[in-house]
ZAMARGU-4260 file (C-alpha; in steps of 0.2 Angstrom, whole numbers, plus 5000, padded with zeros to 4 digits):
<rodrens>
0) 5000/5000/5000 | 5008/5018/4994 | 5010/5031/5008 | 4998/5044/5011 | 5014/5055/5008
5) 5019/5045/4993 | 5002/5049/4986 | 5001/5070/4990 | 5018/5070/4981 | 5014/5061/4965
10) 4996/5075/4967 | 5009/5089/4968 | 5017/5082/4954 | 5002/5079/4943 | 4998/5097/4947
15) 5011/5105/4937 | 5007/5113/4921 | 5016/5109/4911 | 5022/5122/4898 | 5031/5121/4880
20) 5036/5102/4884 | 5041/5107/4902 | 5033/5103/4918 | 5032/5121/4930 | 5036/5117/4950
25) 5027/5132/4960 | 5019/5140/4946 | 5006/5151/4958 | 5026/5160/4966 | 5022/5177/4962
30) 5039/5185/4953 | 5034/5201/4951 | 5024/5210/4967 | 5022/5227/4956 | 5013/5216/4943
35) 5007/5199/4949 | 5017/5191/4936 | 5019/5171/4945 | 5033/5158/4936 | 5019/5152/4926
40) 5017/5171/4917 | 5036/5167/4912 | 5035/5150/4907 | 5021/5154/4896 | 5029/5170/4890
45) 5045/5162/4883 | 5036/5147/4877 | 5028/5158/4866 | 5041/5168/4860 | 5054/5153/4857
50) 5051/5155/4838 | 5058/5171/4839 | 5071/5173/4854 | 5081/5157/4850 | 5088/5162/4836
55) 5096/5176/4842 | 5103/5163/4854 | 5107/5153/4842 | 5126/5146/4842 | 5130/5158/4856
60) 5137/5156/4874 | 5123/5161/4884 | 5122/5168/4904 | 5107/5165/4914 | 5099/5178/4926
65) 5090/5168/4940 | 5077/5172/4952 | 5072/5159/4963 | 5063/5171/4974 | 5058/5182/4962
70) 5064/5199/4958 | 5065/5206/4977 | 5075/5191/4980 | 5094/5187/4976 | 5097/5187/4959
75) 5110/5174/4953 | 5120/5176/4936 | 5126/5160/4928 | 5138/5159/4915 | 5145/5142/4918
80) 5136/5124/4923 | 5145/5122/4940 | 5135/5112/4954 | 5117/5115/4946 | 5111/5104/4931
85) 5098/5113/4918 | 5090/5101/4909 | 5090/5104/4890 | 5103/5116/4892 | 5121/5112/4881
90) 5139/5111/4890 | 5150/5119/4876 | 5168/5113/4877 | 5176/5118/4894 | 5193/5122/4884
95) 5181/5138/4876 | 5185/5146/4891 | 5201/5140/4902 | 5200/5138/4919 | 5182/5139/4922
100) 5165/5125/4920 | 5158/5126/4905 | 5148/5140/4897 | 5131/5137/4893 | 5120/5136/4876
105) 5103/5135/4873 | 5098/5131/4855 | 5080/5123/4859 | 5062/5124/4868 | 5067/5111/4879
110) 5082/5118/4884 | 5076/5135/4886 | 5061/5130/4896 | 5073/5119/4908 | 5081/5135/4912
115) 5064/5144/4916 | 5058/5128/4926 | 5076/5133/4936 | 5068/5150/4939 | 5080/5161/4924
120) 5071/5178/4921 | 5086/5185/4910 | 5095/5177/4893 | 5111/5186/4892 | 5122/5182/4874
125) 5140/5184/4869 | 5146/5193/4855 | 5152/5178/4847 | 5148/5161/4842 | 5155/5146/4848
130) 5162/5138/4831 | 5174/5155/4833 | 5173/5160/4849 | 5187/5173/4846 | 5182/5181/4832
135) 5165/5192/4837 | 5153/5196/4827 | 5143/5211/4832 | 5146/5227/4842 | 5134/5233/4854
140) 5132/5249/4862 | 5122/5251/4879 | 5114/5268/4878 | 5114/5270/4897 | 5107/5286/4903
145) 5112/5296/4919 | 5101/5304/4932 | 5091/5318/4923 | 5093/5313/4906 | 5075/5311/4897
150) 5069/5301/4886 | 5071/5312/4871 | 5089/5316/4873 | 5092/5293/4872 | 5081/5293/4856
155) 5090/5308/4849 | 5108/5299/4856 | 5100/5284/4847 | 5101/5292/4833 | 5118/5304/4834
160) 5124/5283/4834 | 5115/5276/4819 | 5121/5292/4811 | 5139/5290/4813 | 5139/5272/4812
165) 5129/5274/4795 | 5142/5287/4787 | 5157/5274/4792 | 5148/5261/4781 | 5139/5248/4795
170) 5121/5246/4795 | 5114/5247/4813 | 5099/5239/4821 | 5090/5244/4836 | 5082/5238/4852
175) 5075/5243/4866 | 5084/5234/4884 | 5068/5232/4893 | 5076/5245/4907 | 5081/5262/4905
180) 5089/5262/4888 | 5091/5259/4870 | 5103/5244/4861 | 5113/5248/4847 | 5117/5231/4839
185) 5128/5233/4822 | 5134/5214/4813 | 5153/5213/4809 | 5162/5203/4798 | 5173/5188/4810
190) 5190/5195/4805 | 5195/5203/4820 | 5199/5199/4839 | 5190/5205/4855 | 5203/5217/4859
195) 5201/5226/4842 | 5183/5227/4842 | 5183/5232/4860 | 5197/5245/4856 | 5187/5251/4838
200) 5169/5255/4851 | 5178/5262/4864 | 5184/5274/4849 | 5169/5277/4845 | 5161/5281/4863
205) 5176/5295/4863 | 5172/5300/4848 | 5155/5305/4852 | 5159/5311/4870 | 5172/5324/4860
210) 5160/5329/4848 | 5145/5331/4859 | 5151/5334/4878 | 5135/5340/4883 | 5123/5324/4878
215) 5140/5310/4879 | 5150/5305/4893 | 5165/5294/4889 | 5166/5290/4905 | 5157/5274/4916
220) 5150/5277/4933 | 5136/5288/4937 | 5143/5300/4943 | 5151/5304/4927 | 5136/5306/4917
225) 5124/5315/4928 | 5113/5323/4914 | 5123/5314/4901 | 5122/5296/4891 | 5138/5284/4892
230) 5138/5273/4877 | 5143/5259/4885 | 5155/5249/4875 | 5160/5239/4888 | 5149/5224/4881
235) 5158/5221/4869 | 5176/5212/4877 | 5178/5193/4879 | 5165/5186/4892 | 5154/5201/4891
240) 5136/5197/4888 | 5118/5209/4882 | 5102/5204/4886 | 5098/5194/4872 | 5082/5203/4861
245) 5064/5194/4867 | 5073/5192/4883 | 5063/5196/4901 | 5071/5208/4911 | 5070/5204/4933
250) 5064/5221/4936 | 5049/5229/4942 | 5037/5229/4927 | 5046/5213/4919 | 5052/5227/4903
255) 5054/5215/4887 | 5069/5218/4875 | 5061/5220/4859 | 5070/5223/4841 | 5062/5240/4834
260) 5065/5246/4818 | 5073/5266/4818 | 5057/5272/4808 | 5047/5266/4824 | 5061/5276/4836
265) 5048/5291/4840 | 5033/5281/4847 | 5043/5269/4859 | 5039/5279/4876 | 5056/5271/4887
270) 5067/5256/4886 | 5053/5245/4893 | 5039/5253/4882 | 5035/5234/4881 | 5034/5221/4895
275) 5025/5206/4900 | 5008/5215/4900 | 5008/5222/4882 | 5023/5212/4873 | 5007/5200/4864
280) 5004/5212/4853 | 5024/5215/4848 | 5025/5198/4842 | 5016/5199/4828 | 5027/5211/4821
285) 5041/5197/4825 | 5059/5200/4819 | 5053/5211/4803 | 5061/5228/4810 | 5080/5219/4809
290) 5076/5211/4793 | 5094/5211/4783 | 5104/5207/4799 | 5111/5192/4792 | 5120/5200/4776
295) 5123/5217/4784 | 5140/5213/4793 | 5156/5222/4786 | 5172/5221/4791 | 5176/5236/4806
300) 5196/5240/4798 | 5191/5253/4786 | 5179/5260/4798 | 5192/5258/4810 | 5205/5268/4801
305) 5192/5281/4796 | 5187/5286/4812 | 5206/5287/4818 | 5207/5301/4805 | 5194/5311/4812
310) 5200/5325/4822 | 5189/5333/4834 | 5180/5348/4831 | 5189/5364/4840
</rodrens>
Protein backbone atom coordinates (compact mmCIF):
# COMPACT_ATOMS: atom_id res chain seq x y z
CA UNK A 1 0.00 0.00 0.00
CA UNK A 2 1.51 3.69 -1.20
CA UNK A 3 1.97 6.11 1.59
CA UNK A 4 -0.33 8.89 2.12
CA UNK A 5 2.89 10.91 1.59
CA UNK A 6 3.82 9.04 -1.49
CA UNK A 7 0.31 9.74 -2.89
CA UNK A 8 0.24 13.94 -2.03
CA UNK A 9 3.62 13.99 -3.87
CA UNK A 10 2.78 12.15 -6.92
CA UNK A 11 -0.84 14.98 -6.69
CA UNK A 12 1.76 17.71 -6.45
CA UNK A 13 3.36 16.33 -9.13
CA UNK A 14 0.45 15.87 -11.32
CA UNK A 15 -0.48 19.36 -10.66
CA UNK A 16 2.22 20.95 -12.58
CA UNK A 17 1.31 22.64 -15.75
CA UNK A 18 3.19 21.70 -17.85
CA UNK A 19 4.44 24.34 -20.34
CA UNK A 20 6.28 24.10 -23.92
CA UNK A 21 7.26 20.31 -23.14
CA UNK A 22 8.27 21.35 -19.59
CA UNK A 23 6.69 20.57 -16.40
CA UNK A 24 6.49 24.21 -13.98
CA UNK A 25 7.11 23.42 -10.01
CA UNK A 26 5.40 26.42 -7.92
CA UNK A 27 3.83 28.01 -10.85
CA UNK A 28 1.29 30.18 -8.47
CA UNK A 29 5.15 31.95 -6.88
CA UNK A 30 4.50 35.48 -7.65
CA UNK A 31 7.87 36.95 -9.50
CA UNK A 32 6.86 40.21 -9.80
CA UNK A 33 4.71 41.96 -6.69
CA UNK A 34 4.35 45.33 -8.84
CA UNK A 35 2.60 43.17 -11.35
CA UNK A 36 1.31 39.90 -10.23
CA UNK A 37 3.34 38.19 -12.73
CA UNK A 38 3.77 34.25 -11.01
CA UNK A 39 6.61 31.62 -12.79
CA UNK A 40 3.78 30.40 -14.70
CA UNK A 41 3.43 34.17 -16.51
CA UNK A 42 7.18 33.48 -17.61
CA UNK A 43 7.04 29.91 -18.67
CA UNK A 44 4.29 30.77 -20.85
CA UNK A 45 5.82 34.08 -22.04
CA UNK A 46 8.93 32.35 -23.34
CA UNK A 47 7.20 29.32 -24.63
CA UNK A 48 5.63 31.59 -26.77
CA UNK A 49 8.15 33.56 -28.04
CA UNK A 50 10.77 30.68 -28.70
CA UNK A 51 10.26 31.09 -32.42
CA UNK A 52 11.61 34.19 -32.24
CA UNK A 53 14.22 34.54 -29.29
CA UNK A 54 16.15 31.32 -30.05
CA UNK A 55 17.54 32.45 -32.89
CA UNK A 56 19.23 35.25 -31.69
CA UNK A 57 20.50 32.61 -29.26
CA UNK A 58 21.48 30.70 -31.70
CA UNK A 59 25.19 29.23 -31.56
CA UNK A 60 25.95 31.60 -28.85
CA UNK A 61 27.33 31.13 -25.16
CA UNK A 62 24.58 32.29 -23.20
CA UNK A 63 24.45 33.60 -19.18
CA UNK A 64 21.45 33.07 -17.14
CA UNK A 65 19.77 35.60 -14.85
CA UNK A 66 18.06 33.59 -11.99
CA UNK A 67 15.31 34.32 -9.62
CA UNK A 68 14.37 31.80 -7.38
CA UNK A 69 12.55 34.20 -5.12
CA UNK A 70 11.56 36.46 -7.67
CA UNK A 71 12.77 39.73 -8.46
CA UNK A 72 12.97 41.19 -4.69
CA UNK A 73 15.03 38.18 -3.98
CA UNK A 74 18.72 37.43 -4.74
CA UNK A 75 19.38 37.43 -8.20
CA UNK A 76 22.06 34.75 -9.31
CA UNK A 77 24.06 35.17 -12.78
CA UNK A 78 25.13 32.08 -14.47
CA UNK A 79 27.60 31.76 -16.96
CA UNK A 80 28.93 28.41 -16.35
CA UNK A 81 27.29 24.86 -15.44
CA UNK A 82 28.97 24.35 -12.04
CA UNK A 83 27.07 22.48 -9.10
CA UNK A 84 23.35 22.91 -10.81
CA UNK A 85 22.13 20.88 -13.80
CA UNK A 86 19.55 22.51 -16.49
CA UNK A 87 17.94 20.14 -18.14
CA UNK A 88 18.02 20.85 -21.96
CA UNK A 89 20.59 23.18 -21.65
CA UNK A 90 24.14 22.48 -23.82
CA UNK A 91 27.70 22.17 -22.02
CA UNK A 92 30.04 23.83 -24.73
CA UNK A 93 33.64 22.66 -24.52
CA UNK A 94 35.25 23.70 -21.22
CA UNK A 95 38.60 24.37 -23.29
CA UNK A 96 36.26 27.68 -24.71
CA UNK A 97 37.00 29.26 -21.78
CA UNK A 98 40.16 28.09 -19.54
CA UNK A 99 40.08 27.66 -16.17
CA UNK A 100 36.43 27.79 -15.68
CA UNK A 101 33.03 24.90 -15.92
CA UNK A 102 31.51 25.13 -19.03
CA UNK A 103 29.59 27.94 -20.59
CA UNK A 104 26.25 27.31 -21.47
CA UNK A 105 24.09 27.17 -24.81
CA UNK A 106 20.50 27.07 -25.36
CA UNK A 107 19.61 26.19 -29.08
CA UNK A 108 15.95 24.51 -28.29
CA UNK A 109 12.39 24.83 -26.47
CA UNK A 110 13.47 22.12 -24.11
CA UNK A 111 16.37 23.51 -23.25
CA UNK A 112 15.24 27.06 -22.84
CA UNK A 113 12.11 26.02 -20.76
CA UNK A 114 14.60 23.83 -18.47
CA UNK A 115 16.19 27.02 -17.51
CA UNK A 116 12.86 28.77 -16.83
CA UNK A 117 11.58 25.54 -14.83
CA UNK A 118 15.17 26.52 -12.71
CA UNK A 119 13.66 29.95 -12.26
CA UNK A 120 15.90 32.17 -15.18
CA UNK A 121 14.24 35.54 -15.76
CA UNK A 122 17.11 37.02 -18.01
CA UNK A 123 18.98 35.48 -21.44
CA UNK A 124 22.27 37.23 -21.63
CA UNK A 125 24.44 36.44 -25.11
CA UNK A 126 27.94 36.89 -26.13
CA UNK A 127 29.17 38.67 -29.06
CA UNK A 128 30.49 35.52 -30.65
CA UNK A 129 29.53 32.15 -31.65
CA UNK A 130 31.06 29.15 -30.47
CA UNK A 131 32.49 27.66 -33.77
CA UNK A 132 34.80 31.05 -33.50
CA UNK A 133 34.63 32.00 -30.15
CA UNK A 134 37.47 34.52 -30.77
CA UNK A 135 36.31 36.20 -33.56
CA UNK A 136 32.93 38.46 -32.57
CA UNK A 137 30.54 39.13 -34.60
CA UNK A 138 28.55 42.17 -33.55
CA UNK A 139 29.17 45.37 -31.68
CA UNK A 140 26.78 46.65 -29.11
CA UNK A 141 26.44 49.88 -27.59
CA UNK A 142 24.49 50.18 -24.26
CA UNK A 143 22.84 53.65 -24.38
CA UNK A 144 22.78 53.93 -20.57
CA UNK A 145 21.32 57.26 -19.38
CA UNK A 146 22.38 59.12 -16.10
CA UNK A 147 20.14 60.78 -13.68
CA UNK A 148 18.11 63.55 -15.32
CA UNK A 149 18.59 62.53 -18.77
CA UNK A 150 14.98 62.28 -20.55
CA UNK A 151 13.72 60.16 -22.81
CA UNK A 152 14.15 62.44 -25.72
CA UNK A 153 17.75 63.13 -25.43
CA UNK A 154 18.34 58.64 -25.51
CA UNK A 155 16.14 58.58 -28.72
CA UNK A 156 18.04 61.59 -30.18
CA UNK A 157 21.68 59.86 -28.88
CA UNK A 158 20.00 56.76 -30.67
CA UNK A 159 20.16 58.37 -33.48
CA UNK A 160 23.53 60.76 -33.20
CA UNK A 161 24.87 56.55 -33.19
CA UNK A 162 22.96 55.17 -36.11
CA UNK A 163 24.20 58.35 -37.89
CA UNK A 164 27.78 57.92 -37.33
CA UNK A 165 27.73 54.30 -37.56
CA UNK A 166 25.77 54.77 -41.08
CA UNK A 167 28.49 57.45 -42.56
CA UNK A 168 31.44 54.89 -41.54
CA UNK A 169 29.64 52.17 -43.77
CA UNK A 170 27.72 49.62 -40.97
CA UNK A 171 24.19 49.20 -40.97
CA UNK A 172 22.74 49.50 -37.48
CA UNK A 173 19.71 47.79 -35.77
CA UNK A 174 17.99 48.89 -32.78
CA UNK A 175 16.47 47.50 -29.64
CA UNK A 176 15.03 48.51 -26.74
CA UNK A 177 16.77 46.88 -23.28
CA UNK A 178 13.60 46.48 -21.47
CA UNK A 179 15.11 48.93 -18.69
CA UNK A 180 16.29 52.38 -18.99
CA UNK A 181 17.88 52.41 -22.37
CA UNK A 182 18.11 51.72 -25.97
CA UNK A 183 20.68 48.81 -27.76
CA UNK A 184 22.57 49.59 -30.68
CA UNK A 185 23.40 46.26 -32.16
CA UNK A 186 25.54 46.56 -35.58
CA UNK A 187 26.70 42.86 -37.36
CA UNK A 188 30.53 42.66 -38.20
CA UNK A 189 32.30 40.57 -40.31
CA UNK A 190 34.64 37.65 -38.01
CA UNK A 191 37.91 38.97 -39.03
CA UNK A 192 38.93 40.57 -35.93
CA UNK A 193 39.84 39.85 -32.16
CA UNK A 194 38.06 40.97 -28.98
CA UNK A 195 40.57 43.41 -28.15
CA UNK A 196 40.12 45.16 -31.70
CA UNK A 197 36.52 45.34 -31.60
CA UNK A 198 36.62 46.39 -27.98
CA UNK A 199 39.31 49.04 -28.77
CA UNK A 200 37.39 50.25 -32.34
CA UNK A 201 33.85 50.91 -29.75
CA UNK A 202 35.65 52.35 -27.11
CA UNK A 203 36.78 54.80 -30.17
CA UNK A 204 33.76 55.35 -30.97
CA UNK A 205 32.28 56.20 -27.41
CA UNK A 206 35.29 58.96 -27.39
CA UNK A 207 34.43 60.06 -30.45
CA UNK A 208 30.98 60.92 -29.57
CA UNK A 209 31.90 62.25 -26.08
CA UNK A 210 34.31 64.88 -28.08
CA UNK A 211 31.96 65.75 -30.34
CA UNK A 212 28.91 66.20 -28.26
CA UNK A 213 30.17 66.73 -24.48
CA UNK A 214 27.03 68.00 -23.37
CA UNK A 215 24.65 64.78 -24.46
CA UNK A 216 27.94 62.09 -24.13
CA UNK A 217 30.08 61.04 -21.41
CA UNK A 218 33.01 58.76 -22.20
CA UNK A 219 33.15 57.92 -19.00
CA UNK A 220 31.39 54.89 -16.77
CA UNK A 221 30.03 55.36 -13.48
CA UNK A 222 27.17 57.61 -12.55
CA UNK A 223 28.67 60.05 -11.34
CA UNK A 224 30.22 60.90 -14.65
CA UNK A 225 27.14 61.14 -16.54
CA UNK A 226 24.76 62.94 -14.36
CA UNK A 227 22.60 64.67 -17.15
CA UNK A 228 24.59 62.88 -19.84
CA UNK A 229 24.42 59.29 -21.87
CA UNK A 230 27.59 56.89 -21.58
CA UNK A 231 27.55 54.65 -24.61
CA UNK A 232 28.61 51.85 -22.93
CA UNK A 233 31.09 49.81 -25.06
CA UNK A 234 32.06 47.74 -22.39
CA UNK A 235 29.81 44.70 -23.86
CA UNK A 236 31.64 44.14 -26.21
CA UNK A 237 35.13 42.37 -24.59
CA UNK A 238 35.69 38.57 -24.12
CA UNK A 239 33.05 37.14 -21.60
CA UNK A 240 30.76 40.20 -21.88
CA UNK A 241 27.24 39.32 -22.45
CA UNK A 242 23.66 41.72 -23.58
CA UNK A 243 20.45 40.80 -22.86
CA UNK A 244 19.54 38.85 -25.67
CA UNK A 245 16.48 40.64 -27.84
CA UNK A 246 12.85 38.88 -26.57
CA UNK A 247 14.54 38.31 -23.35
CA UNK A 248 12.53 39.30 -19.81
CA UNK A 249 14.28 41.69 -17.74
CA UNK A 250 14.09 40.70 -13.48
CA UNK A 251 12.80 44.25 -12.89
CA UNK A 252 9.82 45.76 -11.59
CA UNK A 253 7.41 45.85 -14.56
CA UNK A 254 9.18 42.58 -16.14
CA UNK A 255 10.37 45.33 -19.44
CA UNK A 256 10.90 43.03 -22.62
CA UNK A 257 13.78 43.65 -25.08
CA UNK A 258 12.18 43.99 -28.20
CA UNK A 259 13.90 44.64 -31.75
CA UNK A 260 12.40 47.98 -33.12
CA UNK A 261 12.93 49.12 -36.37
CA UNK A 262 14.58 53.11 -36.43
CA UNK A 263 11.31 54.42 -38.31
CA UNK A 264 9.36 53.28 -35.13
CA UNK A 265 12.18 55.20 -32.76
CA UNK A 266 9.56 58.29 -31.96
CA UNK A 267 6.64 56.24 -30.62
CA UNK A 268 8.59 53.82 -28.17
CA UNK A 269 7.85 55.71 -24.82
CA UNK A 270 11.17 54.19 -22.66
CA UNK A 271 13.40 51.18 -22.88
CA UNK A 272 10.70 48.99 -21.47
CA UNK A 273 7.87 50.59 -23.69
CA UNK A 274 6.92 46.76 -23.87
CA UNK A 275 6.75 44.11 -21.10
CA UNK A 276 5.09 41.23 -20.09
CA UNK A 277 1.66 43.10 -19.93
CA UNK A 278 1.56 44.32 -23.56
CA UNK A 279 4.50 42.48 -25.31
CA UNK A 280 1.40 40.07 -27.25
CA UNK A 281 0.84 42.34 -29.35
CA UNK A 282 4.78 42.97 -30.37
CA UNK A 283 4.95 39.65 -31.67
CA UNK A 284 3.12 39.81 -34.39
CA UNK A 285 5.44 42.22 -35.71
CA UNK A 286 8.16 39.43 -34.94
CA UNK A 287 11.89 39.90 -36.23
CA UNK A 288 10.55 42.22 -39.40
CA UNK A 289 12.28 45.53 -38.00
CA UNK A 290 15.95 43.76 -38.27
CA UNK A 291 15.19 42.16 -41.34
CA UNK A 292 18.78 42.25 -43.43
CA UNK A 293 20.79 41.31 -40.20
CA UNK A 294 22.26 38.31 -41.59
CA UNK A 295 24.02 39.95 -44.78
CA UNK A 296 24.68 43.43 -43.24
CA UNK A 297 27.91 42.61 -41.46
CA UNK A 298 31.13 44.49 -42.82
CA UNK A 299 34.32 44.15 -41.87
CA UNK A 300 35.20 47.21 -38.79
CA UNK A 301 39.20 47.91 -40.35
CA UNK A 302 38.10 50.59 -42.78
CA UNK A 303 35.76 51.95 -40.49
CA UNK A 304 38.43 51.67 -37.92
CA UNK A 305 40.98 53.51 -39.77
CA UNK A 306 38.42 56.24 -40.84
CA UNK A 307 37.49 57.29 -37.62
CA UNK A 308 41.16 57.34 -36.36
CA UNK A 309 41.37 60.13 -39.08
CA UNK A 310 38.75 62.11 -37.65
CA UNK A 311 39.91 65.02 -35.63
CA UNK A 312 37.86 66.69 -33.29
CA UNK A 313 35.96 69.60 -33.74
CA UNK A 314 37.80 72.73 -32.02
Amino acid sequence: MKSRCHTNLQGARRRRPVVGGQAISSPDRVVDASTGTTKLDIARYYATVAPLLLPHLDQRPVALVRAPDGIAGALFFQKHLERITLPGVIQLDPALDPGHASLLEIDSLPGLMGAVQMNTLELHTWNARHDRIERPDRFVIDLDPGDGVPWDKVQEAALLTRTLLTELGFTPFLKTSGGKGLHVVTPIKRLHDWDTVKGFTKQLTEHLARLMPDRFSALSGPKNRVGKIYPDYLRNGRGATTVAAWSARARAGIGVSVPIGWDELAAVTGGAHWHLGNVEERLRVGAGPWAGYDKAAVSIGGPAKQLGAVRPRV
